[in-house]
C-alpha positions in Angstrom: 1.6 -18.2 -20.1 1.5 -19.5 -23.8 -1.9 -21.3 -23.2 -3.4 -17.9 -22.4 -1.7 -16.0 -25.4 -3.0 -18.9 -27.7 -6.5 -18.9 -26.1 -6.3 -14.9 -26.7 -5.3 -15.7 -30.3 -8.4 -18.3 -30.6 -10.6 -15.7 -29.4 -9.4 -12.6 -31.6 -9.4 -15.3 -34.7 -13.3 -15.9 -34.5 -14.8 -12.9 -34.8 -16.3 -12.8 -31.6 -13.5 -10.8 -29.7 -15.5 -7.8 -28.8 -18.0 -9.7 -27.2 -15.9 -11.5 -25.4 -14.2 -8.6 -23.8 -17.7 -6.6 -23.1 -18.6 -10.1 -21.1 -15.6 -9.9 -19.5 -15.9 -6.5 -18.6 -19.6 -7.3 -17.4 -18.4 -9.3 -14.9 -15.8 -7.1 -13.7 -18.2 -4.5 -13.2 -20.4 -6.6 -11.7 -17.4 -7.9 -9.2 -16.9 -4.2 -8.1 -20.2 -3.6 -7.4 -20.7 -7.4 -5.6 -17.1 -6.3 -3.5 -18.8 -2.7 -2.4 -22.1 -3.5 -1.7 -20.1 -6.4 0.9 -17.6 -3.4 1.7 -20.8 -1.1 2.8 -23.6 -3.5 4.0 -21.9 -6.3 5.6 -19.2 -6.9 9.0 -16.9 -9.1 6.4 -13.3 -8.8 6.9 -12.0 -6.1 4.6 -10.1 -8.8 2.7 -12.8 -10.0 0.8 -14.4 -7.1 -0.8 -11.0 -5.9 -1.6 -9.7 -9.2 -3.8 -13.5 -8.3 -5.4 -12.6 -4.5 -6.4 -9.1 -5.6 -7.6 -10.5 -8.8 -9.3 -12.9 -6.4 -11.2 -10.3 -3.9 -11.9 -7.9 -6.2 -13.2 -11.6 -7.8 -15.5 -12.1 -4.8 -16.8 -8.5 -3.9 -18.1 -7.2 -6.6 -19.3 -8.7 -8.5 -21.7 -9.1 -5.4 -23.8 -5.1 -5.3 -23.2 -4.7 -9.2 -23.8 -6.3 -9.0 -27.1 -4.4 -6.1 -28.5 -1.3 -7.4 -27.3 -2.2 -10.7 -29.4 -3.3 -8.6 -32.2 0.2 -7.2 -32.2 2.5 -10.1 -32.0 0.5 -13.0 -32.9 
């Protein structure tokens, strides 16, 4: 768990933190949309579009979260 505070300290150190988290955030988005379209189109099991939706949820809330947190404390 310290590697990923450290690499979230890295990150908010260069400058380039909000683009970071908006490409994160992209992809997350882009995970909710890949995990409904498979939801509403395809006969997959119900498990897979699901880890998509909470794999995009959980991209597009916490590296936002993880960066402030390092902002905070580190």
């Amino acid at each position: 768990m310290d590697e990923v505070f450290e690499l979230a300290d890295v990150v908010a150190d260069s400058e380039l933190e909000g683009l970071f988290v908006w490409l994160l955030r992209l992809v997350g988005l882009l995970a909710i949309l890949g995990g409904l379209a498979l939801w509403l189109l395809t006969d997959v099991s119900l498990l897979v579009p699901l880890a998509l939706l909470v794999g995009g949820i959980t991209l597009l809330v916490v590296p936002g979260l993880l960066l402030e947190f390092a902002e905070l404390f580190g």
